[in-house]
Every structure is written in structure tokens, then in C-alpha cells.
C-alpha positions in Angstrom: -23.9 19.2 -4.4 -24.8 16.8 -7.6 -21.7 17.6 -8.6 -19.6 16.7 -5.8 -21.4 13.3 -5.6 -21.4 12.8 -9.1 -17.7 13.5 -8.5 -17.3 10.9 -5.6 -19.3 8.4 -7.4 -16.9 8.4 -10.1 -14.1 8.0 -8.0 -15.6 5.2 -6.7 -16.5 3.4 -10.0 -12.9 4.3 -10.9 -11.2 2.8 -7.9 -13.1 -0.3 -8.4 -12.6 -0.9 -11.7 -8.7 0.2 -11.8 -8.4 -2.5 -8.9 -9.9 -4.9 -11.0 -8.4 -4.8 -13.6 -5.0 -4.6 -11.9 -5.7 -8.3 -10.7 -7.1 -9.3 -14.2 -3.8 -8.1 -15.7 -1.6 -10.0 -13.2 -3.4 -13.1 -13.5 -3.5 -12.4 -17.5 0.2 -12.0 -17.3 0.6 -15.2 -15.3 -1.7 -17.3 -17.8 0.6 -15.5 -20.7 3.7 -17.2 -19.1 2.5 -20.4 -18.8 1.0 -21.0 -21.7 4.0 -19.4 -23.4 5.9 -22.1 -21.3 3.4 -25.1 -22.7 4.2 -23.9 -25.8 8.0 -24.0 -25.7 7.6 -27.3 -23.6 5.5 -28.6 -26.7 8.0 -27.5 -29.5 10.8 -29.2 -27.5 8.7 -32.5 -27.4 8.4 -32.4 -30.9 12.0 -31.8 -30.9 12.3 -34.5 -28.9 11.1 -37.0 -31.6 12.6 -35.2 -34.1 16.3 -35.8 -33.0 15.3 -39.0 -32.7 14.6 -39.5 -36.3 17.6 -37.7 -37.2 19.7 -39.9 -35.4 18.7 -42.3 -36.8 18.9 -40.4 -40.2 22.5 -39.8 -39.8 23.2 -43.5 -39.0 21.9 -44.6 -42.1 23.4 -42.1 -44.4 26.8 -43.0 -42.4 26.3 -46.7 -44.0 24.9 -45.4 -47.6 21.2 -46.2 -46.7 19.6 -42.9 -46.3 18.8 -40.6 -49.7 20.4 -37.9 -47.3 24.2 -37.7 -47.5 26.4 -38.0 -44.5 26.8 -34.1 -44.4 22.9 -33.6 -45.4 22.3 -35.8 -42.0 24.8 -34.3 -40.2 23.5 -30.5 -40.9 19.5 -31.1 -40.2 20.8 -33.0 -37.0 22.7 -30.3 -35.8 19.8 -28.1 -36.9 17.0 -29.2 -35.0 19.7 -30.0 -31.4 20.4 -26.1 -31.5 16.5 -25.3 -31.9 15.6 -28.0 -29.3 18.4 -26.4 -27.0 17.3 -22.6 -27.4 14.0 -24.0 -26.8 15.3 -25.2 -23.0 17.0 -22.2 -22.6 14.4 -20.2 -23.4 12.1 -22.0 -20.6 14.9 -21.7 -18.3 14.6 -17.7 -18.9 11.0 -17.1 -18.4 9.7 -15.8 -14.8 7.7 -18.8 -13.9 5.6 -19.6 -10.8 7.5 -21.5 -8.4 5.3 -25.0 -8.9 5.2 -25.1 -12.8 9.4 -23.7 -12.2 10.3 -26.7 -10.7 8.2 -28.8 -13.1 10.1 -27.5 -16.7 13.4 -27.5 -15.2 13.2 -30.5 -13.6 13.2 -32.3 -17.1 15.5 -30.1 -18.6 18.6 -31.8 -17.4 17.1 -35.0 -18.6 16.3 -33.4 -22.0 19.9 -31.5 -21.9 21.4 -35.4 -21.7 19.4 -36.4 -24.3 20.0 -34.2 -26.9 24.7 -34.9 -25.8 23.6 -39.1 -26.1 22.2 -38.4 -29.4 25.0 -35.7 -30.6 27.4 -38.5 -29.7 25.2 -41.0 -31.5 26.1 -39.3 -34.4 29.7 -38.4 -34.2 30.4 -42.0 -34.4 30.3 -42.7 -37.7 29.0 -45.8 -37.8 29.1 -48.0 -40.7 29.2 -51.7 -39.4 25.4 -52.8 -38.9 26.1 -54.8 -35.4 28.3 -51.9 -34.2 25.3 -49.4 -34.9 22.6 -51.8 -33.6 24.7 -51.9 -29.7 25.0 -48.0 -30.1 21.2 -47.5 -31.2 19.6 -50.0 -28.3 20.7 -48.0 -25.6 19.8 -45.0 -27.2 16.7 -46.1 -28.2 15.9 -46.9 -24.2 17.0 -43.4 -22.8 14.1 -42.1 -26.0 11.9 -44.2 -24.3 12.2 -43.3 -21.0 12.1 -40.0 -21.8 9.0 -40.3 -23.7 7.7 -40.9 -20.3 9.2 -38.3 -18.2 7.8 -36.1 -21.0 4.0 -36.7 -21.1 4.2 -36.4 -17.4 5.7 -32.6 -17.5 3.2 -32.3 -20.6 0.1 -33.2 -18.1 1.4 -31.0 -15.5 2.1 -28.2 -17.1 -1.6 -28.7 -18.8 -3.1 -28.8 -15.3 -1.1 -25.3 -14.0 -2.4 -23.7 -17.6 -6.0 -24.4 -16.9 -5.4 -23.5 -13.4 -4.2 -20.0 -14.3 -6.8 -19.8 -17.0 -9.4 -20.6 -14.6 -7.8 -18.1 -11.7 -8.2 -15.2 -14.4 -11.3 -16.2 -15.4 -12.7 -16.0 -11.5 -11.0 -12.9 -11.3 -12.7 -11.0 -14.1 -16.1 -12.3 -12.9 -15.6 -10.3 -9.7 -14.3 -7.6 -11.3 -17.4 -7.6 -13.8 -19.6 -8.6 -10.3 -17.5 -5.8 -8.2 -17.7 -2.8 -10.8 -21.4 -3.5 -11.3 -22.2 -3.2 -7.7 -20.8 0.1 -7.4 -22.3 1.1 -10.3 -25.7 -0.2 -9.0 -24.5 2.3 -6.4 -23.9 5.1 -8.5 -27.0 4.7 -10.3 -29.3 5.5 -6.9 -27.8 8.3 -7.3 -27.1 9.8 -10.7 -29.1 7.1 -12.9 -27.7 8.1 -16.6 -24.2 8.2 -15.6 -24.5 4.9 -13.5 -26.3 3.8 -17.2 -23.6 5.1 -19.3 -20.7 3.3 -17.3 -22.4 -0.1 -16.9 -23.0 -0.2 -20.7 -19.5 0.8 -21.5 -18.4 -2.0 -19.2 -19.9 -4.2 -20.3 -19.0 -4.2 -24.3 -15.3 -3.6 -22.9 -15.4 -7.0 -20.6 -17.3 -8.1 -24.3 -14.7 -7.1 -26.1 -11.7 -8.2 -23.7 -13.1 -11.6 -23.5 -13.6 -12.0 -27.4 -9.9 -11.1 -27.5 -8.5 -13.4 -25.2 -10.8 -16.5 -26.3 -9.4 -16.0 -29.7 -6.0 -15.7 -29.4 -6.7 -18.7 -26.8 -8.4 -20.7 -29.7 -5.3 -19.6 -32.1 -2.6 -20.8 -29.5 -4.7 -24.3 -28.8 -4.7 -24.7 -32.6 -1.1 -24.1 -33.1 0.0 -26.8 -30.2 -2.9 -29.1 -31.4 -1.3 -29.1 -34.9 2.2 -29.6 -33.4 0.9 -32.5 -31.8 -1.2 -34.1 -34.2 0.6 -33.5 -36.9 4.4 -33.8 -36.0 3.9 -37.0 -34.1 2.5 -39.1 -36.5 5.5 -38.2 -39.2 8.4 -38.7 -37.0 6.8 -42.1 -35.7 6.5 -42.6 -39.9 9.7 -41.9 -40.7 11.9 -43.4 -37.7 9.8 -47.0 -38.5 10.8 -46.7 -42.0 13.9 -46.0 -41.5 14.0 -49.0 -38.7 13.0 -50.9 -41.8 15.4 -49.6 -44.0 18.0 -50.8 -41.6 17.2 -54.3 -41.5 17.3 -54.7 -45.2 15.0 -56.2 -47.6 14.8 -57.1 -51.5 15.1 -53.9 -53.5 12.2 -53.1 -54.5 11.3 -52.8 -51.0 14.4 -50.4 -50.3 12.9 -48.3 -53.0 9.7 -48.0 -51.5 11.2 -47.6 -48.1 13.2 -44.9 -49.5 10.1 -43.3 -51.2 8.3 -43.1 -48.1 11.3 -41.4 -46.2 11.3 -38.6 -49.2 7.8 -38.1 -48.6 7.5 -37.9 -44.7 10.2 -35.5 -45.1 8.6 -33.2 -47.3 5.3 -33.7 -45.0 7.7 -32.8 -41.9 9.1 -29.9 -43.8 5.3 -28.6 -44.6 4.1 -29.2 -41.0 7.1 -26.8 -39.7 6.3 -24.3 -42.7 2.7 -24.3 -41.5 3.9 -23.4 -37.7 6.6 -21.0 -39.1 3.3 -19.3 -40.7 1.3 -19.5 -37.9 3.5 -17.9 -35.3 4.3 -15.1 -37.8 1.1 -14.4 -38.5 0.7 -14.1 -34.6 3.3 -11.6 -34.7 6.2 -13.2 -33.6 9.1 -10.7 -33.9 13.0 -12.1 -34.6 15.4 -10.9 -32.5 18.1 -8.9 -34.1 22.2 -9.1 -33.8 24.9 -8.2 -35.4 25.2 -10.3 -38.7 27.8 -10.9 -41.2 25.4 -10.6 -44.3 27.7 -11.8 -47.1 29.1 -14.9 -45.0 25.6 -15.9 -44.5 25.0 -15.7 -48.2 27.9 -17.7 -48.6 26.7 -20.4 -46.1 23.5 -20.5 -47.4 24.7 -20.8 -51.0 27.1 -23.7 -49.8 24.2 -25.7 -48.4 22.4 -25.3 -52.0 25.5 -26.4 -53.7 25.7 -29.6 -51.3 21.9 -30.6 -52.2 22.7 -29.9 -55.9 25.9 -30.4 -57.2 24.6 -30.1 -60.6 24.2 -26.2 -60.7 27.1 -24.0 -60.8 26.8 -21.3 -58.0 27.6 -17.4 -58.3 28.0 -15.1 -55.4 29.0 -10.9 -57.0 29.1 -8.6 -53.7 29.1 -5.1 -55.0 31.6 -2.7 -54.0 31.6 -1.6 -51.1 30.7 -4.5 -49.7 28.1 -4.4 -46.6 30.0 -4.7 -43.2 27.9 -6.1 -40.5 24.1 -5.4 -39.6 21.6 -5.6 -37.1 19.3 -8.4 -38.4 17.9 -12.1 -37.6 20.4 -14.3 -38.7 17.7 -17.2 -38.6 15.3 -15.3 -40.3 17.3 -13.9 -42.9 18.9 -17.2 -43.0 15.6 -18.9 -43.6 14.0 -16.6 -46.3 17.0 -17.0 -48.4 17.3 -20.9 -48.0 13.7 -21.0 -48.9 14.6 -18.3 -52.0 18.0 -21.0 -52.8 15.8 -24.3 -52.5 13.0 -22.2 -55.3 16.1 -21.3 -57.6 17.5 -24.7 -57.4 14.5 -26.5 -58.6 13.6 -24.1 -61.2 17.4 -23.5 -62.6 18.4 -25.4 -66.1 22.4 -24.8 -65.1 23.2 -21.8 -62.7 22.1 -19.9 -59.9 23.3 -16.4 -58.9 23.0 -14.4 -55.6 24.0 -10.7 -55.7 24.3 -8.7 -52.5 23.8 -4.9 -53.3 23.4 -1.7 -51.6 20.7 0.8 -52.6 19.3 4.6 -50.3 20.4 2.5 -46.9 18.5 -0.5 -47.7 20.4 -4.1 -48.3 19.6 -6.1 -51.0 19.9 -10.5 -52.0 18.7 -10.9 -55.3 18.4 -14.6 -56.1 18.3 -15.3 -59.9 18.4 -18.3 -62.0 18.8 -18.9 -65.5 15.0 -20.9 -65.7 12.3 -19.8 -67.9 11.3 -17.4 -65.0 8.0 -17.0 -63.3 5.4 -15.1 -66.1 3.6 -11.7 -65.3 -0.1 -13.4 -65.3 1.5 -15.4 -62.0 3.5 -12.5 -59.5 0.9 -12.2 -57.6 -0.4 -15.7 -56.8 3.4 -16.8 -56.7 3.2 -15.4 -52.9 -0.1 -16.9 -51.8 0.2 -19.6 -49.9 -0.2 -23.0 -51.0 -0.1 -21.9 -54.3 2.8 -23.9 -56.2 3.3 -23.1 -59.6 5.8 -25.5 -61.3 4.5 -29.2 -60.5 7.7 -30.1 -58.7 6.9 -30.6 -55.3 6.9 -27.0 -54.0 4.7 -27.0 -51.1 3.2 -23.2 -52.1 4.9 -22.0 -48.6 8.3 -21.0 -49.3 7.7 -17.4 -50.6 5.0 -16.6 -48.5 7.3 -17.6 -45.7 10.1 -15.4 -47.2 8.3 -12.7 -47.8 7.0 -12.7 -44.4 10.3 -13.0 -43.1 11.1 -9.7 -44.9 8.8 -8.3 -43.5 9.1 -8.9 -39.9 12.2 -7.3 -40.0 11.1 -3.9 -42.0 11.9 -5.0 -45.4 10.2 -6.8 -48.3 10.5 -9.3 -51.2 9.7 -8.9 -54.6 10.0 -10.5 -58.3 12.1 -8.1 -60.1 12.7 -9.0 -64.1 14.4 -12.7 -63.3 15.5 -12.5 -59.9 13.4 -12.2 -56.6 14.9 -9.7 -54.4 15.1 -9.5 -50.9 15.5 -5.7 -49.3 16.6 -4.9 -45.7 16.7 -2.0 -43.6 20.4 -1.4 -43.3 21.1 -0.5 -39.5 25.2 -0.9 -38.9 25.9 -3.3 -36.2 28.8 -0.6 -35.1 26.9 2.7 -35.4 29.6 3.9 -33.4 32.4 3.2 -35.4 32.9 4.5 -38.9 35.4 2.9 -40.2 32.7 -0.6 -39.2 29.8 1.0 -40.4 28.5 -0.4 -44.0 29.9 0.9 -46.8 32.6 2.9 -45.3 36.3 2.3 -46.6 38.3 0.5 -44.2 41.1 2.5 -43.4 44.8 1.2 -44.8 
């Protein structure tokens, strides 16, 4: 007889806490989408004003007025409109509630409009000053009014956030308010079990609740800093640049110019900083198929366009690697960030070798510097930790290491070259003749 009610008073307890937490997870799921949608919505403001800035970037180095070159312009431009676009499609994918739905997309035609005006902005070439100021005045109007149409999508989408947030909160208070009344019932009638339960829900809902409020506080940081951060630089830059435009004696053009140089790098440390931040939150690169030695080659090519100085070496062992399942953007990104380390540390060359070791790929990037000393290998790859005095922000190996890692491989500082390793899974496992290092038949 204790038994059997022992038995039905678990059942009970069960039911009521499986139905419970069925609607916590629903609502948590719910909350996870739209604050994964704020997010997005937040990056593509910040993209917003970034492309703004680069317009006006690539305008300037048209005329001769930038310290970017025409191409220099041209590539961070095109850059930052593909990230702001996969940022739109990526809110037009997610499973939204029909309310906060019709919200994002609703600007996302006016965003999608905004990014072709500046595209064509660009592709003009512009190079007389009165030509460029017609072109730039509309522009500048349609940024304007979209500034608008964004901080009211920004407010809404804030209010359906802390509408979910407070939904799931009301729902795990009757959960916690439900399960402890059957458990009151339980304990009338089989007190140490009843005591057991209620103490084991309670550090669970404890523990639950610690979780969520701190990757809450972790997500709220990240968009605060994107905010607060971003903003102020791109409003920065664009008004020097504005100034730059209208001219001035020269040694106001040099101090102009200074100023560009160092809101860029602040830019560049402020996206570093995210990059960080959403890796170290366990953000996961997609993987597909990737040409690995043209993206060396592409990523060499950009260093050789921001320093013409160097002479530039890319050896591909035999057989060369055929295509791999990787992150082109990650991969991409550690070894720009490995490039941009060479080229300020190399006296007159810098040389990339693609090699393949027991199925793993591997970059080594070496220079012909004085090389980074043994007493250092360790706090080289801490972060904020820059070691040569030239304007290294201390996040570029860190970020490439991290990079690596994501995707199952590592970076390391072997003799004078740091060398990035791979997992080497064949884009074409089903194909032989595709797969890496197989000879390609005659």
C-alpha cells in the first residue's frame, strides 16, 4: 500500500513537473529567438553606420584623400555590405513570432535598398568634388531616414524581448508554484520523499536560473558594447572624413588623416573584441567546401596590396590539397590576422606554405623578422598582449588561434613560422579522384 501511493505520488510530482518544464522550454526557446533576432538586428545597425563610413571612405580614396587606396576602400566596402546582407538573410531565416516577423522584415527591404544606394555610391568613381557632393546629399538623406526607421525596429524588437523574457519568467514561477504544491501533496503523505524532491527542485530552478541570467548578462554585454562602442567611432570617423572633404591647410589634413588611422584601428579592435566574445560564447562556423590554396592566394594578395614593400611567397607541396570542408570566413580571418602579424614584423619577405601531414592541413606563415623569443610563446597568445610596440592590438593570435580551434584544429609557433593545422575532411568524400591528395587521373 505505501508503495503503491508512494508510486502514484511520484507520478504525480513527475507529471507536474515534466508539464512544466515543457512550457519553460517553449517559452525559453521563444526568448532564444528573439533575442538572437535583437542581436542580428543590432549587428546590422552597426552595419548600418558602418557602410556609411565606407562610402564615404571609398569616395575619398577615389579623389586621393583617404590613406586607404581605391582598392583598400573598395574591398572593406564590399566586406562589411556582404556581412550586413547575411545578417538580413539570416533574420529573414529564423522562425519568428508573427508580431516581431512582421517587425524585422518590414525594414529589411528598406535596409536591402540601402546597402544597392550605397554599392552604387561607390561604383561611381567619383573624383570631381561637386559631382560627389550631389551624389553624397541624397545619400546622406536616405542614411538619415533610415536611422529613423531603425531605432524604431530597435525599440520594438526591445519591447517583444522583454515580453518573452517576462512570459518565461511567469512561467517558471508557476512551474516552481505548481511542482511545490504537489509536492506539499506528496509530503502528507510520504514526508522524506516529498523533502527529497522539493530540495532537489529547488537547487535545479537555482541552478537553471543562474544559467540563464548569466548568459542573459553576457548577451546584454555584448549588444551594449556594439552599441556603445561602435557608434561613437563610425560617427568619429564619417565627421572627419566630412572634414577631410572640405579641405583645409595641411597641417590640418594631417591631423584629419591621423584621426581616420586611429578610429580605424579603434573600429578594428571593437570588432576583434565581438569576434572574441561570440567565440568564447561558442559560436560554431559553418563549414563548406573550400578551395584552401586559392584562399591562401587571396589572402596573400590582400597583404601584398597593403604592403607593396614585401615580396610574397606562396610553395604548395605536392600533392596539393583539393577542396575541404571548412569556414572559408574563419579560416579566411585567422590567416589575415596571421598575414597582417608577418607583414608588420617582416624586414623584406613573407612566406605561406600549405602542407599536408597524418590527415591534417597545414598554413605555416613565416617571415624573415627577428622572430618572436622563447621567454614570449606563451604570452604571444594572451590577449591584449602586444609584443612589438607597433600598433598590434594583442587580439590577432588569440583570435587565430581560436579560430583554429573552433573548427578542430590549432595554432602554434613552430621555429619561425606560426602554423595553422586543420582537420582535413575532403569536400568530395565520394569521389576519389576529388579527394585530397589523390592524383587526378590523365
Amino acid at each position: 500500500m505505501i508503495g503503491a501511493v508512494a508510486f502514484v505520488l511520484t507520478i504525480l510530482v513527475v507529471q507536474a513537473a515534466l508539464r512544466g518544464l515543457n512550457e519553460v522550454n517553449r517559452d525559453d526557446r521563444n526568448l532564444a529567438l528573439v533575442r538572437k533576432a535583437q542581436r542580428l538586428h543590432q549587428d546590422a545597425q552597426a552595419m548600418h553606420d558602418a557602410l556609411r563610413a565606407d562610402a564615404y571612405n571609398s569616395v575619398l580614396a577615389t579623389a586621393g584623400r583617404s590613406s586607404d587606396s581605391g582598392s583598400q576602400a573598395l574591398d572593406q566596402f564590399t566586406r562589411h555590405a556582404d556581412q550586413y546582407q547575411q545578417d538580413l538573410n539570416q533574420i529573414k531565416a529564423l522562425p519568428l513570432s508573427r508580431p516581431v516577423n512582421r517587425t524585422l522584415t518590414g525594414v529589411i527591404a528598406s535596409e536591402e535598398s540601402y546597402i544597392a544606394a550605397a554599392t552604387r555610391l561607390v561604383r561611381l568613381n567619383l573624383t570631381d568634388a561637386a559631382a560627389a557632393e550631389a551624389e553624397l546629399k541624397p545619400f546622406e538623406l536616405l542614411f538619415d531616414r533610415m536611422e529613423v526607421e531603425l531605432a524604431g525596429v530597435t525599440n520594438e524588437v526591445a519591447q517583444a524581448a522583454d515580453t518573452a523574457e517576462a512570459d518565461a519568467r511567469g512561467d517558471a514561477r508557476r512551474t516552481e508554484r505548481r511542482v511545490l504544491l504537489v509536492s506539499v501533496v506528496a509530503l502528507a503523505g510520504l514526508l522524506t520523499m516529498a523533502a527529497m524532491l522539493g530540495r532537489m527542485g529547488r537547487r535545479l530552478a537555482e541552478t537553471l536560473a543562474e544559467l540563464v541570467r548569466s548568459e542573459q548578462r553576457s548577451r546584454d554585454f555584448l549588444a551594449y558594447a556594439a552599441h556603445q562602442l561602435r557608434t561613437p567611432i563610425t560617427a568619429t570617423r564619417s565627421s572627419a572624413e566630412a572634414l577631410l572633404m572640405e579641405g583645409g591647410t595641411p597641417q590640418q589634413e594631417d591631423l584629419l588623416s591621423m584621426l581616420l588611422g586611429e578610429t580605424l584601428r579603434a573600429g578594428h579592435l571593437v570588432a576583434a573584441l565581438l569576434q572574441m566574445a561570440r567565440l568564447d560564447q561558442g559560436e560554431i562556423p559553418s563549414a563548406e567546401p573550400c578551395d584552401v590554396v586559392e584562399l591562401c592566394r587571396q589572402e596573400l594578395s590582400r597583404m601584398q596590396a597593403r604592403a607593396p614593400r614585401l615580396r610574397c611567397l606562396l610553395d604548395v607541396a605536392e600533392p596539393a590539397p583539393g577542396p575541404l570542408m571548412l569556414s572559408p570566413e574563419a579560416t579566411g580571418e585567422a590567416l589575415a590576422n596571421l598575414l597582417d602579424n608577418a607583414s608588420r614584423h617582416a624586414s623584406g619577405q613573407v612566406r605561406l606554405g600549405v602542407t599536408t601531414r597524418r590527415g591534417q592541413l597545414r598554413i605555416a606563415v613565416e617571415d624573415d623578422g627577428p622572430g618572436l623569443p622563447a621567454d614570449v610563446l606563451v604570452a604571444a597568445f594572451e590577449r591584449f598582449v602586444s609584443l612589438d610596440g607597433q600598433g598590434g592590438s594583442g587580439m590577432g593570435l588569440p583570435i587565430a588561434r581560436a579560430l583554429a580551434r573552433v573548427q578542430g584544429g590549432d595554432l602554434v609557433y613552430d621555429g619561425q613560422a606560426f602554423v595553422l593545422t586543420l582537420p582535413m575532411r575532403p569536400a568530395y568524400a565520394g569521389s576519389v579522384a576529388e579527394a585530397p591528395g589523390a592524383t587526378p587521373s590523365p
